[in-house]
N, CA, C and O atoms as a printed pandas DataFrame, in Angstrom:
     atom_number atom_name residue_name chain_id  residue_number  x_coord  y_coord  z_coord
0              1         N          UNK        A               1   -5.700  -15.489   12.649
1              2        CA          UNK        A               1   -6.464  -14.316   13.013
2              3         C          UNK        A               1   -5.521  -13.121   13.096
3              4         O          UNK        A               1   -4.432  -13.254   13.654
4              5         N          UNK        A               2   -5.861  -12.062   12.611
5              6        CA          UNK        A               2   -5.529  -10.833   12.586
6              7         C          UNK        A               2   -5.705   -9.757   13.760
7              8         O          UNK        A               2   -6.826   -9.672   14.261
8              9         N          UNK        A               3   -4.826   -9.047   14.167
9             10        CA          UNK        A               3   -5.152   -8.136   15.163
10            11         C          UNK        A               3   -4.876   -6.475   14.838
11            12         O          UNK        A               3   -3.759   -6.306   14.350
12            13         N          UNK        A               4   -5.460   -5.548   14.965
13            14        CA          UNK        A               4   -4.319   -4.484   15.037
14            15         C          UNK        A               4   -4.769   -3.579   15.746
15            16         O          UNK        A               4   -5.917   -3.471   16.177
16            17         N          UNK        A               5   -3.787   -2.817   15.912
17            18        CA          UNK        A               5   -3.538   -1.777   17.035
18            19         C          UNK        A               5   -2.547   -0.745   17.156
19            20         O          UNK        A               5   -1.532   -1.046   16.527
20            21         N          UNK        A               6   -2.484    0.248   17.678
21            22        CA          UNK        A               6   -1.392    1.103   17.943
22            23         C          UNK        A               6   -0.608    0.672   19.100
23            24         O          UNK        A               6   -1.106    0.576   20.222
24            25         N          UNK        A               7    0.584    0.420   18.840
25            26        CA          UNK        A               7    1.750    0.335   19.871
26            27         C          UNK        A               7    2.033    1.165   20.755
27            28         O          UNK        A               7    2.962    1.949   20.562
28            29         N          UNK        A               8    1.248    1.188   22.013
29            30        CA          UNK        A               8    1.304    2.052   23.371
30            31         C          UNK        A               8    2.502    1.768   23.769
31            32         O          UNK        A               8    3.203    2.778   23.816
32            33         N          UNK        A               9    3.297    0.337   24.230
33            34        CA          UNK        A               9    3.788   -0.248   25.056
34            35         C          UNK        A               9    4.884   -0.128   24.289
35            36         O          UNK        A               9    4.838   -0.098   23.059
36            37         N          UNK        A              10    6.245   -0.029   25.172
37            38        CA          UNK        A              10    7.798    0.011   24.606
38            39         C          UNK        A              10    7.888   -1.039   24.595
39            40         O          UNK        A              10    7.634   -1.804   25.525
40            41         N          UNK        A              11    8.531   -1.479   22.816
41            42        CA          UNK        A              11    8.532   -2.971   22.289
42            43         C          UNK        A              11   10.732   -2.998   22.288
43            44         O          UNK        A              11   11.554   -2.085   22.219
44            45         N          UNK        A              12   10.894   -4.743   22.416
45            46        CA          UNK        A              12   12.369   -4.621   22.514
46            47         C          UNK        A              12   12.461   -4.323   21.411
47            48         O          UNK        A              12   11.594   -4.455   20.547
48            49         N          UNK        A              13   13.725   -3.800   21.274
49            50        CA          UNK        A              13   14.691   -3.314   20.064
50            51         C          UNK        A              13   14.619   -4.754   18.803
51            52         O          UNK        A              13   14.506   -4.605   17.587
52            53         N          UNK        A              14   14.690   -5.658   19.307
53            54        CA          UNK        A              14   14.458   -6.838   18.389
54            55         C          UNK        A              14   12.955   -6.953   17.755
55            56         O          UNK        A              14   12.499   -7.996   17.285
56            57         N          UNK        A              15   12.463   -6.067   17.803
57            58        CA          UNK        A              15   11.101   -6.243   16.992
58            59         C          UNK        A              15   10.893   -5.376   15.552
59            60         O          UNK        A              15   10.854   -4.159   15.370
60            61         N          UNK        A              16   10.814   -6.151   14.905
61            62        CA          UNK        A              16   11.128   -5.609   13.790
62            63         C          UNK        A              16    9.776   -6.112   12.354
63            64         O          UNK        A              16    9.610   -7.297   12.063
64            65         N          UNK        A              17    9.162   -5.231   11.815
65            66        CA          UNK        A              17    8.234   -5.584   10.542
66            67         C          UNK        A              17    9.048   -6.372    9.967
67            68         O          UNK        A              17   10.219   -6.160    9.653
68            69         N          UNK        A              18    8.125   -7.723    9.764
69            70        CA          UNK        A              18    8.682   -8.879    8.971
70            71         C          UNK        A              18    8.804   -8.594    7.805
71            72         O          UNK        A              18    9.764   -9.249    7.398
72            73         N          UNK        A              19    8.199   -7.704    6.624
73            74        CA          UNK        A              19    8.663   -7.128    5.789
74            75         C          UNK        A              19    9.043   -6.335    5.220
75            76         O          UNK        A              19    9.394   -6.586    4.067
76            77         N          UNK        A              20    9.196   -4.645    5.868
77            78        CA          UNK        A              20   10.554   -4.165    5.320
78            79         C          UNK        A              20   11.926   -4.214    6.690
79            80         O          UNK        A              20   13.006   -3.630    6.590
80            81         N          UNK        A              21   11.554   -4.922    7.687
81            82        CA          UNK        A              21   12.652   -4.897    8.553
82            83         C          UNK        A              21   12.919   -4.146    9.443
83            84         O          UNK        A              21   13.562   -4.482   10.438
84            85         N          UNK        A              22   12.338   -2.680    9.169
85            86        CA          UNK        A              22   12.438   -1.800   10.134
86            87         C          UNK        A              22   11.837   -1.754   11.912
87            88         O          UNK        A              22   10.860   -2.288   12.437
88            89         N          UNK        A              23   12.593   -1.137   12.298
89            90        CA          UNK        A              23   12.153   -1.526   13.753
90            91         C          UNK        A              23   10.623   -0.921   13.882
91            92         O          UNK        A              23   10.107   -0.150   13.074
92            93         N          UNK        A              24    9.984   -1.471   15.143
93            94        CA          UNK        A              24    8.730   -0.854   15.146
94            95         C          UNK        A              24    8.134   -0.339   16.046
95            96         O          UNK        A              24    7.580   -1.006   16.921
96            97         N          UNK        A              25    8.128    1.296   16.002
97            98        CA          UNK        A              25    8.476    2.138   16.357
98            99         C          UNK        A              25    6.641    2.033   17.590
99           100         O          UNK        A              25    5.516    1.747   17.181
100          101         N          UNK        A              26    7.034    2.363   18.947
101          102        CA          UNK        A              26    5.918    2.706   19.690
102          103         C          UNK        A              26    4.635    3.642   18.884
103          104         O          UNK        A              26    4.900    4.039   17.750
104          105         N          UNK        A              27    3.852    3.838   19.221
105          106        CA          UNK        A              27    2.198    4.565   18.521
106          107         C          UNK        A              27    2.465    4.092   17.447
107          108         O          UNK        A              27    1.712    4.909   16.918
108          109         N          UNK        A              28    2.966    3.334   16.316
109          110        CA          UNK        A              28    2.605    2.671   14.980
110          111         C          UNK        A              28    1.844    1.998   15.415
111          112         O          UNK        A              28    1.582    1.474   16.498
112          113         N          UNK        A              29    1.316    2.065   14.023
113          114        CA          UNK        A              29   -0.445    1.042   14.172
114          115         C          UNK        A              29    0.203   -0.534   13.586
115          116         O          UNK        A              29    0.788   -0.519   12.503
116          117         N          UNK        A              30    0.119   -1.342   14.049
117          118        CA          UNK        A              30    1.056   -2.808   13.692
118          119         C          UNK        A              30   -0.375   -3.785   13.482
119          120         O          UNK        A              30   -1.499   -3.735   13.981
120          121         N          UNK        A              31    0.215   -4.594   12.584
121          122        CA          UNK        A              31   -1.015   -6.332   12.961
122          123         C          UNK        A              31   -0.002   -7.011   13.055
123          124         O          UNK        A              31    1.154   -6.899   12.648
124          125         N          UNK        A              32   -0.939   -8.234   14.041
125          126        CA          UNK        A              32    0.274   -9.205   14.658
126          127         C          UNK        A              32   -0.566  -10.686   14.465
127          128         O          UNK        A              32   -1.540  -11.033   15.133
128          129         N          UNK        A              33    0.087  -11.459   13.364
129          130        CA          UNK        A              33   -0.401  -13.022   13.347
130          131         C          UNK        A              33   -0.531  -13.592   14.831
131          132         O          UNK        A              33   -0.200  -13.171   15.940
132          133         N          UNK        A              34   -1.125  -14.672   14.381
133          134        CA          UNK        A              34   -1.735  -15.988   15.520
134          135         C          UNK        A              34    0.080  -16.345   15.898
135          136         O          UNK        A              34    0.565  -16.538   17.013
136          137         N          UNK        A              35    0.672  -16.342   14.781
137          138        CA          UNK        A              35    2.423  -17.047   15.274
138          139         C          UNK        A              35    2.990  -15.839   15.648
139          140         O          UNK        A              35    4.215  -15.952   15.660
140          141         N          UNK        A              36    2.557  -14.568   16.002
141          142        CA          UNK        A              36    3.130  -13.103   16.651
142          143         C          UNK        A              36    4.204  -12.584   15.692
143          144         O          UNK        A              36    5.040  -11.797   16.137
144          145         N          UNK        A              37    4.254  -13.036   14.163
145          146        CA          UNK        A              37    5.083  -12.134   13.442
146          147         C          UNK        A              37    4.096  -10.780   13.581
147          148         O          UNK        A              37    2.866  -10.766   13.624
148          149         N          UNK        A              38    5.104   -9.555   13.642
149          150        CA          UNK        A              38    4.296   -8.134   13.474
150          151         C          UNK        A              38    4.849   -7.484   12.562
151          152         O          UNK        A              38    6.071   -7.450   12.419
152          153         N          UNK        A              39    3.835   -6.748   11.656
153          154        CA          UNK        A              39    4.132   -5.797   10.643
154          155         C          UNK        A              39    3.455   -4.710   10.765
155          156         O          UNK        A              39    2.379   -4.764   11.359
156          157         N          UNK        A              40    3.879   -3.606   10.288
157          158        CA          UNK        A              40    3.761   -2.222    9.951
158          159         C          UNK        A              40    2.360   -2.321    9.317
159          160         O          UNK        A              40    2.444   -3.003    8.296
160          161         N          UNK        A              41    1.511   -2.033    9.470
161          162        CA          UNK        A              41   -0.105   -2.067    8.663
162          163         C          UNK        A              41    0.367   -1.173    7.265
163          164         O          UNK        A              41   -0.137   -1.707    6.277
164          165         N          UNK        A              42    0.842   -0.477    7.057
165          166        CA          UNK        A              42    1.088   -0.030    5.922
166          167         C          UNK        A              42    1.998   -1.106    4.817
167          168         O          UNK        A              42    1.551   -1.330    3.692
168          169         N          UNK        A              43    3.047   -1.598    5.201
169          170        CA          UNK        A              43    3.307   -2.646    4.568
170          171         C          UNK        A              43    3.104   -3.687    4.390
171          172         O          UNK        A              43    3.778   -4.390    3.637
172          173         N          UNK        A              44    1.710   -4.224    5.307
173          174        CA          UNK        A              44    1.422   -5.679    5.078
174          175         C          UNK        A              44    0.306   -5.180    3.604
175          176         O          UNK        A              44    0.157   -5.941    2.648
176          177         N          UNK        A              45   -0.234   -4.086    3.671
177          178        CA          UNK        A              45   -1.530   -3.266    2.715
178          179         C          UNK        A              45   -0.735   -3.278    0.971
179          180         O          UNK        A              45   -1.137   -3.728   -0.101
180          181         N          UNK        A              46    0.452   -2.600    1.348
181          182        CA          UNK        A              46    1.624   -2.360    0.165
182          183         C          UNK        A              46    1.459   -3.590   -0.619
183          184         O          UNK        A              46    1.007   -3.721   -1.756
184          185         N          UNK        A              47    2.061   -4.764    0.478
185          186        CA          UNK        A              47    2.353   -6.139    0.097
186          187         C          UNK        A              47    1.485   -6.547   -0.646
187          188         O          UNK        A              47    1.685   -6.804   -1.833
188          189         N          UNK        A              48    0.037   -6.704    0.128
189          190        CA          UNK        A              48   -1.063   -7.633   -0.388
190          191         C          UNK        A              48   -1.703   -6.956   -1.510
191          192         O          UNK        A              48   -2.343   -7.607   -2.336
192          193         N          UNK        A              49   -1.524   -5.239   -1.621
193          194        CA          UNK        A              49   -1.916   -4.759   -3.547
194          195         C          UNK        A              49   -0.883   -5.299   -4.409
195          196         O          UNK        A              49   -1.266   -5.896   -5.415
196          197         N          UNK        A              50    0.538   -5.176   -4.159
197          198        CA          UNK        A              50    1.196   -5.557   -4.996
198          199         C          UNK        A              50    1.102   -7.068   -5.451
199          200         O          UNK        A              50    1.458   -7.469   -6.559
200          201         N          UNK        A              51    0.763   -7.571   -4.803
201          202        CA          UNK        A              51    0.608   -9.477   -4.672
202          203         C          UNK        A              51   -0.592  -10.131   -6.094
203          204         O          UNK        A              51   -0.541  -11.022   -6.943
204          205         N          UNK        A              52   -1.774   -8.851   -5.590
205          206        CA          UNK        A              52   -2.801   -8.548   -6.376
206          207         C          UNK        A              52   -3.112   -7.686   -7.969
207          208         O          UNK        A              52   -4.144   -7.210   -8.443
208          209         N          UNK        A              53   -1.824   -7.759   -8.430
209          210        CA          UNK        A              53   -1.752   -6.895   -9.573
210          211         C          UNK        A              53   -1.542   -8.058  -10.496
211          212         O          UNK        A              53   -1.407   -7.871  -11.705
């Protein structure tokens, strides 16, 4: 299951979009798997067109 949301809450420094790596920054809008990997909603979107070509 899928979640998303904007990041109100100060996340540790170790949190990072599983795919481009970058940290993830408070008010980004993130989705976070059932196993709590979190990504950037813009790059999970990137990912899954490019996947689809």
């Amino acid at each position: 299951m899928l979640s998303s949301s904007p990041s109100d809450t100060p996340l540790p420094s170790t949190d990072d979009c599983a795919i481009c790596l970058m940290t993830l920054a408070p008010g980004t809008v993130l989705l976070t798997l059932s196993c709590n990997h979190k990504f950037h909603l813009q790059c999970l979107v990137s990912n899954a067109q490019a996947q689809n070509k």
